[in-house]
HTML snippet that shows the backbone in 3Dmol.js (N, CA, C, O; Angstrom):
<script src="https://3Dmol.org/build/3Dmol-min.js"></script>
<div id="view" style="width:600px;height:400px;position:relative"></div>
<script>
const pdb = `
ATOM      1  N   UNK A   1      63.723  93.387  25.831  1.00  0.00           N
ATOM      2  CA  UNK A   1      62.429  93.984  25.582  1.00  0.00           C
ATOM      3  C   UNK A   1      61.902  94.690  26.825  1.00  0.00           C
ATOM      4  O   UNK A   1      61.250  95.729  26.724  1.00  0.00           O
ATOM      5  N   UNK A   2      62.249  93.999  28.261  1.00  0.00           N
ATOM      6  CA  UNK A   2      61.757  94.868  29.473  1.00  0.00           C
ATOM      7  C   UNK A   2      62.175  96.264  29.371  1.00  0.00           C
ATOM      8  O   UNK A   2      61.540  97.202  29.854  1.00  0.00           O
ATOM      9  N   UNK A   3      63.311  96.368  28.699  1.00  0.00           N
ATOM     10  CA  UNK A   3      64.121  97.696  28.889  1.00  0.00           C
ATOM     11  C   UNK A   3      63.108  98.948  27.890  1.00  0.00           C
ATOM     12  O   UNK A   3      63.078 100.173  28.007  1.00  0.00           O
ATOM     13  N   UNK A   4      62.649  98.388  27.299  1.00  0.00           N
ATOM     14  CA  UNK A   4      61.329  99.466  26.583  1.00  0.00           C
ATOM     15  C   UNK A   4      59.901  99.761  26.801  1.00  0.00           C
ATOM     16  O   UNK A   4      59.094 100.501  26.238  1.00  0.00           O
ATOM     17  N   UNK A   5      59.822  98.568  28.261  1.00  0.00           N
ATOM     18  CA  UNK A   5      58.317  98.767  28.480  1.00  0.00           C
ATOM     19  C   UNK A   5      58.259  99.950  29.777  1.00  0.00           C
ATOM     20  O   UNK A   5      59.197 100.123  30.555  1.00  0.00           O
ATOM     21  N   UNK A   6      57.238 100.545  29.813  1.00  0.00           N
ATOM     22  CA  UNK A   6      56.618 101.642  30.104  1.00  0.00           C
ATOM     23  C   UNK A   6      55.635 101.344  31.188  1.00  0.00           C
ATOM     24  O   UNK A   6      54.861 100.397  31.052  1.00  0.00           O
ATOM     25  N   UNK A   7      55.613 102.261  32.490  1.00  0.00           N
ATOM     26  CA  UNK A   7      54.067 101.700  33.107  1.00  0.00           C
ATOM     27  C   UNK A   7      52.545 102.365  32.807  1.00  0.00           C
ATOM     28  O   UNK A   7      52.334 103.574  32.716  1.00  0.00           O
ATOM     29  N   UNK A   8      51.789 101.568  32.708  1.00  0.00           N
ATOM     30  CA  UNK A   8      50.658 102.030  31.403  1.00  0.00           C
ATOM     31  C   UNK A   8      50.084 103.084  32.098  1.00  0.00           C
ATOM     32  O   UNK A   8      49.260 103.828  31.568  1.00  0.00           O
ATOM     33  N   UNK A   9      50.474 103.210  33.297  1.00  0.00           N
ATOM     34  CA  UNK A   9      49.601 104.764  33.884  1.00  0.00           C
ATOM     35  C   UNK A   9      50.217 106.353  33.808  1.00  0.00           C
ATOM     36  O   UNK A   9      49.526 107.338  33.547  1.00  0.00           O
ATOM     37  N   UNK A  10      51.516 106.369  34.065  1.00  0.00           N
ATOM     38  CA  UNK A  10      52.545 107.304  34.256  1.00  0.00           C
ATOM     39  C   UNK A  10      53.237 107.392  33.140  1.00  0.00           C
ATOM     40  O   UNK A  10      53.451 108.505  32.659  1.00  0.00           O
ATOM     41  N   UNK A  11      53.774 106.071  32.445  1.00  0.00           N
ATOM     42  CA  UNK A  11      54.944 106.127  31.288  1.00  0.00           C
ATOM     43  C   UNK A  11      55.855 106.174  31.916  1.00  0.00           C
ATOM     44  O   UNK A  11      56.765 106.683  31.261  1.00  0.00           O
ATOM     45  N   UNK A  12      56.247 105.829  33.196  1.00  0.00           N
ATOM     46  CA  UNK A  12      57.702 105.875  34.007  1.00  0.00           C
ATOM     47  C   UNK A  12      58.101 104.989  33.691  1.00  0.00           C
ATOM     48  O   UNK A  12      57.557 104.090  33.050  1.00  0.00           O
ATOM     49  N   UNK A  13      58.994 105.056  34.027  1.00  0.00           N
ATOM     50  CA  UNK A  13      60.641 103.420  33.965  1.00  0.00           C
ATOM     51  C   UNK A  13      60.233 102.144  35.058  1.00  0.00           C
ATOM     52  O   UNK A  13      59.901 102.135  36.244  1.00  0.00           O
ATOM     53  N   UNK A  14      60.404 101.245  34.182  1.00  0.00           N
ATOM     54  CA  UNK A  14      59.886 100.121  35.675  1.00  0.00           C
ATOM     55  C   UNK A  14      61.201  99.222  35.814  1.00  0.00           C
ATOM     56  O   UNK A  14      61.837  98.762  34.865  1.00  0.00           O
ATOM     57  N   UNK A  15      61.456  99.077  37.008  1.00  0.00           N
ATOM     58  CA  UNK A  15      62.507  98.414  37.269  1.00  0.00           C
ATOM     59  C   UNK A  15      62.090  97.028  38.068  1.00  0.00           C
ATOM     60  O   UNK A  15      61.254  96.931  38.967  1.00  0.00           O
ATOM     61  N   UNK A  16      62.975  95.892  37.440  1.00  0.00           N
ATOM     62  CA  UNK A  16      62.069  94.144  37.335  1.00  0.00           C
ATOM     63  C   UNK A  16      63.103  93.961  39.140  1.00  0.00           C
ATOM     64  O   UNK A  16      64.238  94.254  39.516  1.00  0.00           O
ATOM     65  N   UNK A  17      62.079  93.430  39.666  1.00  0.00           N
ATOM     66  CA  UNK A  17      62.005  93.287  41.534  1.00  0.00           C
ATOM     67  C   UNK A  17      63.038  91.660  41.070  1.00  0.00           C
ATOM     68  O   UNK A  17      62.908  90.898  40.112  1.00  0.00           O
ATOM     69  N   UNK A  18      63.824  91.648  42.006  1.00  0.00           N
ATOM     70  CA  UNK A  18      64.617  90.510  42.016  1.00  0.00           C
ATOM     71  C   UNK A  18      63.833  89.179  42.574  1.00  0.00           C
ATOM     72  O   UNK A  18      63.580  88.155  41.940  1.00  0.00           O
ATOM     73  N   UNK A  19      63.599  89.410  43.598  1.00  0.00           N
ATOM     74  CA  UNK A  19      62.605  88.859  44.208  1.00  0.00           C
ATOM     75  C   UNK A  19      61.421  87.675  43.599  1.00  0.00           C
ATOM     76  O   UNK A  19      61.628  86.469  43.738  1.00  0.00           O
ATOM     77  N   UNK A  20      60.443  88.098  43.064  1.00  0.00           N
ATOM     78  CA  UNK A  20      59.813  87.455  41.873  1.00  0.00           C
ATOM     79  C   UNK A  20      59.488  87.772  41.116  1.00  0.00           C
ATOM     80  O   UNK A  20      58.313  87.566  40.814  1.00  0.00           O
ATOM     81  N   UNK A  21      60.583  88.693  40.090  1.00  0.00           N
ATOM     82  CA  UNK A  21      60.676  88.954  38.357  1.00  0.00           C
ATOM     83  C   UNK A  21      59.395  89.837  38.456  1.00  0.00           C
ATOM     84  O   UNK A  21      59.019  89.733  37.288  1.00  0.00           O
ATOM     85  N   UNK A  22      58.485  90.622  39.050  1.00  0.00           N
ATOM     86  CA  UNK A  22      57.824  91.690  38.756  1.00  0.00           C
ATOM     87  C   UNK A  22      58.305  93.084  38.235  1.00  0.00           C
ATOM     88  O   UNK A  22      59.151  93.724  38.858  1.00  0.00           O
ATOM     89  N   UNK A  23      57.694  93.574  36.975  1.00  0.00           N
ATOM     90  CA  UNK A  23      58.289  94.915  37.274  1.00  0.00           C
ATOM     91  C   UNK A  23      57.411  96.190  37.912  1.00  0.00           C
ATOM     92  O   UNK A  23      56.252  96.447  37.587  1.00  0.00           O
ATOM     93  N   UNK A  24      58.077  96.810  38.728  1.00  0.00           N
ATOM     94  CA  UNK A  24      57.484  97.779  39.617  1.00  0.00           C
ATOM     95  C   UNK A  24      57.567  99.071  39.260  1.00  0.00           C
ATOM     96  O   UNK A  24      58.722  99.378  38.962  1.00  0.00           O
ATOM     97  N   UNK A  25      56.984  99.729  39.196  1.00  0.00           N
ATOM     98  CA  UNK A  25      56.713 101.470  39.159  1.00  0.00           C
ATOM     99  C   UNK A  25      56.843 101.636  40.456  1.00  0.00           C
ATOM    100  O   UNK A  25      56.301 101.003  41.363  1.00  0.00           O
ATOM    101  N   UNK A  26      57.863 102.846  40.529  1.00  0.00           N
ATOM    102  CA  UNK A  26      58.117 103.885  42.113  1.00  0.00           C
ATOM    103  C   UNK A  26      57.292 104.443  41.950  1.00  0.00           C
ATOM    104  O   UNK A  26      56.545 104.136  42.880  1.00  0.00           O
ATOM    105  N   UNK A  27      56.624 105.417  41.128  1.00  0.00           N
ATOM    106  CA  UNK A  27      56.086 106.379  41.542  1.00  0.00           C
ATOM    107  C   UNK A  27      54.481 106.162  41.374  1.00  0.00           C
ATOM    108  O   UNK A  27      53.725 106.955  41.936  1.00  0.00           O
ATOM    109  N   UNK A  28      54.053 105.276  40.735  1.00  0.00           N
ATOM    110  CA  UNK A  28      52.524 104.380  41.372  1.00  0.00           C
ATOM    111  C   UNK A  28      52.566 103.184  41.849  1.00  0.00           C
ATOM    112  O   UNK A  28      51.706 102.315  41.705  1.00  0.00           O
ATOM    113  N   UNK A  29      54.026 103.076  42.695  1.00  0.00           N
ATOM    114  CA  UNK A  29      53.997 102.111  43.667  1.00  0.00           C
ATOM    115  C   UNK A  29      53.115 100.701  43.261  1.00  0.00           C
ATOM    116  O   UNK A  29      52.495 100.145  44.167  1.00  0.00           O
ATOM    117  N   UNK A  30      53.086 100.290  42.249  1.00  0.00           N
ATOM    118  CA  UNK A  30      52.068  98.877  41.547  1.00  0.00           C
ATOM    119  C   UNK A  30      53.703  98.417  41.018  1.00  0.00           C
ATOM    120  O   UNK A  30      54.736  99.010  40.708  1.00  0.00           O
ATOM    121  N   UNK A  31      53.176  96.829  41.141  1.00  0.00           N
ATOM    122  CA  UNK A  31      54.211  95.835  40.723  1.00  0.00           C
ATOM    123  C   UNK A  31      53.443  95.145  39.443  1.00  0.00           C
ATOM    124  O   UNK A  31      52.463  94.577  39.925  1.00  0.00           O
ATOM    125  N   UNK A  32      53.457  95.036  38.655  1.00  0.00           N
ATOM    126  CA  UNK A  32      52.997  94.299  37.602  1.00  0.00           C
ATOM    127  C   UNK A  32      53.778  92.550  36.949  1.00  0.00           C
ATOM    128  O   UNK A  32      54.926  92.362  36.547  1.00  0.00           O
ATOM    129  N   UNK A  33      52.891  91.769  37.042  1.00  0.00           N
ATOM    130  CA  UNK A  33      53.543  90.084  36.932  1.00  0.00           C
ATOM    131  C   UNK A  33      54.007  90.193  35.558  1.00  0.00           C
ATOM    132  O   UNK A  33      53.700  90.855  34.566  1.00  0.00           O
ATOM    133  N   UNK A  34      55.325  88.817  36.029  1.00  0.00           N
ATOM    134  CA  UNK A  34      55.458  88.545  34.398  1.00  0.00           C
ATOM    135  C   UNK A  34      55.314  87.007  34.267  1.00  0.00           C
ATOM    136  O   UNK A  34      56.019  86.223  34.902  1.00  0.00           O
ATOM    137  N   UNK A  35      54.387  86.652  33.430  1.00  0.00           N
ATOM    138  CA  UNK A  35      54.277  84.889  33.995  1.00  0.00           C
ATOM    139  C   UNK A  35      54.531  84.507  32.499  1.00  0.00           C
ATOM    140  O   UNK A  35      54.080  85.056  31.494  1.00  0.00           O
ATOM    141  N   UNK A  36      55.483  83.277  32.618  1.00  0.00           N
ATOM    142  CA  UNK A  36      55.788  82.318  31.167  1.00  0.00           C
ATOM    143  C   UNK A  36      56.681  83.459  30.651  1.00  0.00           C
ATOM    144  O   UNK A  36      56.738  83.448  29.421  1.00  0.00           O
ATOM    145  N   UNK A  37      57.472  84.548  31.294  1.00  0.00           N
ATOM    146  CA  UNK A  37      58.388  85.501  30.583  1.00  0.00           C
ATOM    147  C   UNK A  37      57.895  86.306  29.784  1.00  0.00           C
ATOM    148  O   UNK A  37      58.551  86.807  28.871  1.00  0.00           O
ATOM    149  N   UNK A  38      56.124  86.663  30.101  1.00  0.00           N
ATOM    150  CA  UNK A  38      55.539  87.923  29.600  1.00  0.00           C
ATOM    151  C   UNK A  38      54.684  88.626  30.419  1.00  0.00           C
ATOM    152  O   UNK A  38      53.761  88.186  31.104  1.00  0.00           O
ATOM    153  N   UNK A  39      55.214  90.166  30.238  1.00  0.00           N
ATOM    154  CA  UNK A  39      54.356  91.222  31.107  1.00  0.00           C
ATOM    155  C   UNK A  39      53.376  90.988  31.464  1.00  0.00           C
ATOM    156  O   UNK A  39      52.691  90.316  30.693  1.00  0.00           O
ATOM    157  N   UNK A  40      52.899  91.299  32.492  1.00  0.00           N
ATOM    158  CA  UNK A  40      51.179  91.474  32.357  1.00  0.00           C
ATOM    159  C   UNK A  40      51.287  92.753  32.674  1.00  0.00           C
ATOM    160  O   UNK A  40      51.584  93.131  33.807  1.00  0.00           O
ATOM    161  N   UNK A  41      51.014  93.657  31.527  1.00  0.00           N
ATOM    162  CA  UNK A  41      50.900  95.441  32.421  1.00  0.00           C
ATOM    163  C   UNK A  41      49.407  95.580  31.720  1.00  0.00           C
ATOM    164  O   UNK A  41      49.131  95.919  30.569  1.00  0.00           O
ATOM    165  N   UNK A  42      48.434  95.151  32.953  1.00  0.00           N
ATOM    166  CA  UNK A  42      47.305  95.537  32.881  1.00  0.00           C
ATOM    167  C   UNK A  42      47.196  96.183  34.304  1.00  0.00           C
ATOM    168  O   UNK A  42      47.655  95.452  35.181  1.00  0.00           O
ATOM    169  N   UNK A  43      46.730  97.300  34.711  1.00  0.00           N
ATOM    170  CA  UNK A  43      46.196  98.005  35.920  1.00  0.00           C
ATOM    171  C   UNK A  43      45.527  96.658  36.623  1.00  0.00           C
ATOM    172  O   UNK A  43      46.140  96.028  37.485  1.00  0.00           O
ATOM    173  N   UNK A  44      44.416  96.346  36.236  1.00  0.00           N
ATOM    174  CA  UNK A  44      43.630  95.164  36.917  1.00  0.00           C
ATOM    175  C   UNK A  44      44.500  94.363  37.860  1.00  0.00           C
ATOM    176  O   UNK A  44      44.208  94.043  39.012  1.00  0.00           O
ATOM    177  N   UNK A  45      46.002  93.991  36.972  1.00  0.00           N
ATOM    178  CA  UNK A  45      46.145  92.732  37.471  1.00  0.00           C
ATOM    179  C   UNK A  45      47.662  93.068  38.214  1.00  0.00           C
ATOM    180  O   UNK A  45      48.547  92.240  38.424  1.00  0.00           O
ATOM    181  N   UNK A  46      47.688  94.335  38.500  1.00  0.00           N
ATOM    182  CA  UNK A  46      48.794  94.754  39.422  1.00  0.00           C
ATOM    183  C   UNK A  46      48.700  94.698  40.517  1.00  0.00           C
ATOM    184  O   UNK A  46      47.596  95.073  40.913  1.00  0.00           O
ATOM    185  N   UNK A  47      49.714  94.231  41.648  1.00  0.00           N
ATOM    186  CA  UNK A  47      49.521  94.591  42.797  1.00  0.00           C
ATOM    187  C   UNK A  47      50.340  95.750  43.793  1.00  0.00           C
ATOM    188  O   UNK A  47      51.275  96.263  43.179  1.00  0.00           O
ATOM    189  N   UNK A  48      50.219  96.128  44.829  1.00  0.00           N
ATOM    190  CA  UNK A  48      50.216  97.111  45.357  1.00  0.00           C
ATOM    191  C   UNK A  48      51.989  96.872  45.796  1.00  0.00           C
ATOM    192  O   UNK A  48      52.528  95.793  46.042  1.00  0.00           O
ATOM    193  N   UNK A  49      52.401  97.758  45.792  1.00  0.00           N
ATOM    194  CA  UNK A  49      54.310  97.373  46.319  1.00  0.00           C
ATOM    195  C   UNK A  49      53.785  98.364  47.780  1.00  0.00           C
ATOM    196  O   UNK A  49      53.093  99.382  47.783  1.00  0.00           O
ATOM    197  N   UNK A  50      54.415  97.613  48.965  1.00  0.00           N
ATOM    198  CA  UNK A  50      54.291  98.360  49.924  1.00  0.00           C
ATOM    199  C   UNK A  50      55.734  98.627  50.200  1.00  0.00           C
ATOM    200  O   UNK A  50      56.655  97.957  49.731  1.00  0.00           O
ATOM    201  N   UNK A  51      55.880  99.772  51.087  1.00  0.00           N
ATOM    202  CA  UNK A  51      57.387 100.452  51.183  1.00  0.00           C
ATOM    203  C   UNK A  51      57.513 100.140  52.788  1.00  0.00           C
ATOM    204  O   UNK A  51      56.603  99.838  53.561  1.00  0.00           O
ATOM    205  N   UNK A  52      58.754 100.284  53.028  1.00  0.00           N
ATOM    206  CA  UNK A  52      58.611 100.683  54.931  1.00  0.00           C
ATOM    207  C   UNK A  52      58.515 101.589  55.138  1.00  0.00           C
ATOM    208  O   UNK A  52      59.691 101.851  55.391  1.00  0.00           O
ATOM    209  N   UNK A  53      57.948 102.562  55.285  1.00  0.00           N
ATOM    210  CA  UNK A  53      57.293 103.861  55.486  1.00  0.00           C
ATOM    211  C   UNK A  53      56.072 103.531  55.991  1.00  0.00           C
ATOM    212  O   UNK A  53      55.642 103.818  57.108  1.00  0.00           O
ATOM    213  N   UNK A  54      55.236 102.585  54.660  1.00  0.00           N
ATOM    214  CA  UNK A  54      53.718 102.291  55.081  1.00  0.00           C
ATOM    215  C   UNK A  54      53.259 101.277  56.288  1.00  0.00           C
ATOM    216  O   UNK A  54      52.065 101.115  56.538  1.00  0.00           O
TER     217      UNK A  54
END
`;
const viewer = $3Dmol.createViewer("view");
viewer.addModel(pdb, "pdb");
viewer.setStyle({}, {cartoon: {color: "spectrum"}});
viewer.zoomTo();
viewer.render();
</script>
């Protein structure tokens, strides 16, 4: 089912962070939780992915 979700701002592809099962948008850089093995893709409750660049 991850493989069809969408990020609710862009509609880009989100790819799930190994790390702790978030899936992240590149190109609005937001990680969105997945807790109990369901999304949370609410804007509100995303947090910020920082890059090494920043």
């Amino acid at each position: 089912m991850i493989d069809i979700l969408v990020c609710p701002i862009c509609k880009g592809p989100l790819e799930k962070r190994p790390s702790d099962g978030h899936l992240v948008c590149k190109a609005d850089k937001l990680a969105f939780p997945v807790r109990d093995g369901i999304p949370i893709m609410l804007v509100e409750q995303a947090e910020p992915v920082s890059t090494p660049n920043s």
